[in-house]
C-alpha positions in Angstrom: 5.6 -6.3 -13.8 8.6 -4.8 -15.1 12.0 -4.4 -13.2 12.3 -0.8 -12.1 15.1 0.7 -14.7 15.8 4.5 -13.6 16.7 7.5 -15.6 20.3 8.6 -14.2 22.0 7.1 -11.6 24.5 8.9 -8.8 27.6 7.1 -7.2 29.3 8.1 -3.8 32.4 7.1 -4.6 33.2 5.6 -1.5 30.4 2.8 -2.6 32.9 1.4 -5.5 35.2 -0.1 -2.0 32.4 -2.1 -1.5 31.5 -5.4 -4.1 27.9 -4.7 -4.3 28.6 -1.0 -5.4 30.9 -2.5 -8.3 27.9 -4.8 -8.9 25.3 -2.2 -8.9 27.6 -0.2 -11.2 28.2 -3.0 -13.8 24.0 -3.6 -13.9 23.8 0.0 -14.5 25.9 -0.1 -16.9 24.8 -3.2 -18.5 21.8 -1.0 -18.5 23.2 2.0 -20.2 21.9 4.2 -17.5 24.0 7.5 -17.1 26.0 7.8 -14.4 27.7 10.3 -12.6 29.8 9.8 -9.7 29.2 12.0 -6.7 28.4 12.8 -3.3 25.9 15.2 -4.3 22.8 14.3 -6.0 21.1 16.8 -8.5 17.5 16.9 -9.4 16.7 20.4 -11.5 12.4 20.3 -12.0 10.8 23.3 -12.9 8.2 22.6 -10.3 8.0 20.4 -7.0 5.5 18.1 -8.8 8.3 18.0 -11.8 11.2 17.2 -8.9 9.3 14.9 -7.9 8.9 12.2 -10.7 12.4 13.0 -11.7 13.3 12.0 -8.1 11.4 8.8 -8.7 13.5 8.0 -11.6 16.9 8.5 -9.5 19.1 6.5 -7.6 22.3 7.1 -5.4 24.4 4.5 -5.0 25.9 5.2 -1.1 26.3 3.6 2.4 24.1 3.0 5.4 26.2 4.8 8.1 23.6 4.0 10.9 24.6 2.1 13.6 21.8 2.2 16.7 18.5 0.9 14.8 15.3 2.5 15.4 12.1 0.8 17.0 9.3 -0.7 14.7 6.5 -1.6 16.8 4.1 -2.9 16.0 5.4 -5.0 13.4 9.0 -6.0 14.5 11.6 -5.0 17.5 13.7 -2.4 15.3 14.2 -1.7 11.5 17.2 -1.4 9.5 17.1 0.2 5.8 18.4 -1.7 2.3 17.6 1.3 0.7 15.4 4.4 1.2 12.4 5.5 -0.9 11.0 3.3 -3.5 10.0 3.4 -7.4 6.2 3.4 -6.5 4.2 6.2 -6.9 1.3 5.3 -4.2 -0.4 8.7 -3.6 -1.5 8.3 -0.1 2.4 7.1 1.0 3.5 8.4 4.4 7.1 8.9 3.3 5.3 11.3 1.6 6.8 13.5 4.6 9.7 12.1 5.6 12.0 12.0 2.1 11.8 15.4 1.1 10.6 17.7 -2.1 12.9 15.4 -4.0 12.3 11.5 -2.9 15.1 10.0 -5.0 16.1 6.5 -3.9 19.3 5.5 -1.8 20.5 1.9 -2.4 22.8 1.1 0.0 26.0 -0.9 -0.3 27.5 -2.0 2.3 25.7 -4.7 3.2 27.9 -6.7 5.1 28.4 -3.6 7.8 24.7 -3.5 8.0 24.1 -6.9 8.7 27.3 -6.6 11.6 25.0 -4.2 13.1 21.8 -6.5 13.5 24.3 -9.2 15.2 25.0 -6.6 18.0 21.4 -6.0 17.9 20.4 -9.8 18.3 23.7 -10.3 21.1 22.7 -7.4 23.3 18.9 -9.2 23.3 19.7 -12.5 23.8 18.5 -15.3 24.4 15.5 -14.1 23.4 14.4 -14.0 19.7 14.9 -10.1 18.2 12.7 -9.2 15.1 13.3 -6.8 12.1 11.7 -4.8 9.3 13.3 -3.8 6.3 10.5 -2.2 4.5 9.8 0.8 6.8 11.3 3.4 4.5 11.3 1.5 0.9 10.2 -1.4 -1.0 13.5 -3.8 -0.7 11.8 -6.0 -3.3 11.5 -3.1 -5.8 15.1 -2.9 -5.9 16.7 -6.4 -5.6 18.1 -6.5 -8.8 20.7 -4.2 -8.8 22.3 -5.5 -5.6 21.4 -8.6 -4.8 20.9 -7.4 -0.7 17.8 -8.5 0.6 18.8 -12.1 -1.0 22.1 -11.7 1.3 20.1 -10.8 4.1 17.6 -13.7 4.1 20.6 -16.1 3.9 21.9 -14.6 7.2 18.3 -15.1 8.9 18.2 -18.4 7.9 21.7 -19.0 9.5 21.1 -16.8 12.7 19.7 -18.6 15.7 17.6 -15.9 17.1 17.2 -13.0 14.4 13.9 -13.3 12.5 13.5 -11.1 9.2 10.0 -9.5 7.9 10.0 -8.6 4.6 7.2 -6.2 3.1 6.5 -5.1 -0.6 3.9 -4.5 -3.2 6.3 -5.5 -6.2 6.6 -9.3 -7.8 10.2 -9.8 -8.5 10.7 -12.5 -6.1 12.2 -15.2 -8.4 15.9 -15.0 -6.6 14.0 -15.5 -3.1 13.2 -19.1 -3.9 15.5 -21.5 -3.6 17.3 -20.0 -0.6 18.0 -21.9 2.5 15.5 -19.3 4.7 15.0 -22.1 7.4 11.5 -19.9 7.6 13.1 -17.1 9.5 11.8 -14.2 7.2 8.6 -13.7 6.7 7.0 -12.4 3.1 4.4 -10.0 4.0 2.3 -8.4 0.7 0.8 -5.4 0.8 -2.5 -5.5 -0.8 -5.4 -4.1 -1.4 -9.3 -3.5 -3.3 -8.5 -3.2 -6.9 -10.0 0.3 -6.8 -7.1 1.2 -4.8 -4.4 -0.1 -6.4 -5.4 0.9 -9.7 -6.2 4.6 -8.3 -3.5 5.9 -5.8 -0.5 2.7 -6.1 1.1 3.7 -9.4 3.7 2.4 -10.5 3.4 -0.7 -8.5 2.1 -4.6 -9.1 -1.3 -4.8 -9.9 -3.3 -7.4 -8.1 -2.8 -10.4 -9.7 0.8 -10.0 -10.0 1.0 -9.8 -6.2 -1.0 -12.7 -5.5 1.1 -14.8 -7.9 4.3 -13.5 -6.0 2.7 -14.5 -2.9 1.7 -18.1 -3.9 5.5 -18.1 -5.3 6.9 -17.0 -1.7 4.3 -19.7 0.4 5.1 -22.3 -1.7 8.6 -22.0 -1.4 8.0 -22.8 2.6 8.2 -18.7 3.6 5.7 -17.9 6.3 3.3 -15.6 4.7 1.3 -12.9 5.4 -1.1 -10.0 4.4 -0.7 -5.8 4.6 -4.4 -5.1 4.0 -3.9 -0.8 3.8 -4.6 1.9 3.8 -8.1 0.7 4.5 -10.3 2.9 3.0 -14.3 3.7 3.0 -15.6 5.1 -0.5 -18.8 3.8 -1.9 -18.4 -0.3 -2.4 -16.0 -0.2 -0.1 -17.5 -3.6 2.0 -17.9 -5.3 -1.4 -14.8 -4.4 -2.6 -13.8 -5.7 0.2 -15.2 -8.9 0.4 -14.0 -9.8 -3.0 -10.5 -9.0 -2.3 -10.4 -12.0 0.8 -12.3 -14.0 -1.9 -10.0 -13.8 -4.2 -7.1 -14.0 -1.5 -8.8 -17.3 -0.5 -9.2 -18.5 -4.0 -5.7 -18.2 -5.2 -3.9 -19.4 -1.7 -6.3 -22.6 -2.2 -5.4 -25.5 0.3 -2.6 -23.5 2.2 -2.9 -24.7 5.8 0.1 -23.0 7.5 -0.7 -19.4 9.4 -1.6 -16.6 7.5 -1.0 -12.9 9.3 -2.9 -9.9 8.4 -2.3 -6.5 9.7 -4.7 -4.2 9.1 -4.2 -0.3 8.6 -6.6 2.4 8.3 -6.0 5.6 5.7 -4.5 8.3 7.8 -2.6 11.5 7.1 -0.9 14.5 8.2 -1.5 18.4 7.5 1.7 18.2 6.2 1.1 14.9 3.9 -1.8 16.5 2.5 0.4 19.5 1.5 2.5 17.7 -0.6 0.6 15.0 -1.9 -2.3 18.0 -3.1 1.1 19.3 -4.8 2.4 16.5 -6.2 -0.6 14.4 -7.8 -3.2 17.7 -8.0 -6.1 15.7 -9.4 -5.6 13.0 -6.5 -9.4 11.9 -5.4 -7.7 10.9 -1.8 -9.9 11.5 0.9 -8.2 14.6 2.5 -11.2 16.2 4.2 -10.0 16.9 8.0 -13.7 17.8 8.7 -14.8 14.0 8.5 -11.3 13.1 10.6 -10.5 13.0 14.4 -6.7 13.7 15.3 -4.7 11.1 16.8 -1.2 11.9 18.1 1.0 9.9 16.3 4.3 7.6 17.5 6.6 10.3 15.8 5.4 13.5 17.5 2.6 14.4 15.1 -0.9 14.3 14.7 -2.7 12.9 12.2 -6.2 12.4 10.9 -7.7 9.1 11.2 -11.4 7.7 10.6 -13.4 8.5 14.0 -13.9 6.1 15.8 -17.2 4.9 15.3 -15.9 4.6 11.5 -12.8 3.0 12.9 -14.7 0.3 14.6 -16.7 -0.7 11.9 -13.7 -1.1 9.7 -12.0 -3.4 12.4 -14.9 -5.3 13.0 -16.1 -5.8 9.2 -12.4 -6.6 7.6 -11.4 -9.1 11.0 -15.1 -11.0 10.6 -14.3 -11.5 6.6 -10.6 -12.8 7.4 -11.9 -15.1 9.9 -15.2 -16.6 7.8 -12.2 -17.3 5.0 -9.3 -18.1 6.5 -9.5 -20.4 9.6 -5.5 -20.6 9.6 -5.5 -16.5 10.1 -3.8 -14.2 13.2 -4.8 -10.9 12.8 -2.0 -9.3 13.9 -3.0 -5.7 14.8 -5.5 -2.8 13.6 -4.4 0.7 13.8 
């Protein structure tokens, strides 16, 4: 697909100490993206649904202040951010809630600080092995080619002795991922998904096919691989949809023999999610019906609405049972 360009772009100024702001700033440039330098950034919509795409067409160039990471179970020991929101449009996102009426993406800068602050994080666990995610609050992919980051972090995974990197996206651009020394110490994980879904509630995103190219890209590059199957959802067709998705999947990874990981994530959402995303894509055909939902208290302090669990069980049992017919060199990581 086509690297995200956005509308405007902000810059803190503090970001022009740093080389990958001056970077950033020349590709802008190069670009001939306006930009205004700030440490304020200003999104004007006549309606929350209008600040909304005009947020998705912003960046701010800034720095990552953060110092103690957060936790990221299941999928890693703590996460760190590149950048914050992303140029997809998926209806059904979960930072849905946690970016705001006006989701307009941070790219951060100083790369070499953040990267200072995974060391501590490895030291203070060793000797064992200390994992991290970088995709919990964007798409790093998305927004490689303005800064160059998540190439500099894979090259200090591949040099660190007991950090491991996971890496998830729904975006294609992985061409500057594959000639890098990795050492397989971050792992490429795709987000994918029936075609019904993607084509209905990820806009904005890589279709299908574009994904699977990326991932055949990534595995043959020596990258341990793996699979995002969500939101799982059940519509009408959902089991043959389905089905033809992990045929596909098994079709285009032909004789790959390494281990493939799937995690595997229902459709969920909050009262508050539903809020916004009923305000924000009006015409969505989501599945936001709290009647045909059971509450589940969620890691963050809220509750939301997930399949019950007779519904829950048949997902988990249909989608594992296809992985493993297909893929004999699968791990199922978790279901949730």
């Amino acid at each position: 697909m086509k690297l995200f360009i956005p509308d405007r772009a902000y810059i803190d100024p503090k970001s022009l100490e740093y080389d990958v702001g001056k970077f950033a700033k020349e590709q802008l440039e190069k670009l001939n993206i306006p930009i205004i330098e700030s440490k304020k950034v200003s999104i004007e919509g006549k309606s929350p649904s209008e600040n909304y795409a005009k947020a998705k067409k912003t960046i701010y160039l800034t720095v990552n202040k953060e110092k103690k990471l957060r936790p990221c179970s299941p999928s890693a020991d703590y996460q760190f951010s590149l950048s914050s929101s992303c140029p997809g449009h998926c209806e059904y996102c979960y930072l849905q809630t946690t970016q705001g009426e006006k989701p307009f993406m941070k790219v951060f800068v100083n790369i070499y600080e953040i990267i200072n602050v995974i060391q501590e994080h490895i030291d203070k666990n060793l000797p064992n092995i200390t994992t991290f995610e970088c995709g919990s609050i964007t798409d790093p992919v998305a927004l490689e080619h303005l800064t160059g980051n998540l190439k500099r972090c894979i090259e200090f995974f591949g040099n660190s002795e007991k950090g491991r990197l996971r890496v998830i996206t729904k975006f294609d651009n992985v061409d500057s991922f594959l000639d890098i020394n990795h050492n397989e110490h971050t792992k490429f994980r795709f987000s994918i998904n029936t075609k019904y879904i993607i084509n209905k509630f990820e806009h904005n995103t890589a279709s299908f096919e574009e994904r699977m190219r990326a991932a055949c890209k990534i595995a043959n590059s020596g990258y341990p691989i793996g699979f995002i199957i969500a939101p799982i959802m059940i519509y009408n067709n959902w089991k043959d949809d389905y089905r033809e998705l992990f045929n596909e999947l098994k079709s285009q990874l032909g004789d790959y023999k390494e281990e493939i990981t799937f995690e595997l994530i229902q459709h969920r959402f909050t009262a508050t999610a539903k809020e916004l995303i009923l305000t924000r894509f009006p015409k969505t055909e989501l599945d936001l019906n709290e009647e045909t939902r059971q509450l589940k208290w969620g890691p963050y302090g809220k509750f939301k609405y997930v399949y019950p669990k007779e519904q829950s069980s048949e997902i988990k049992d249909y989608i594992s049972d296809i992985i493993q017919k297909n893929f004999s060199n699968s791990r199922i990581e978790y279901f949730t």
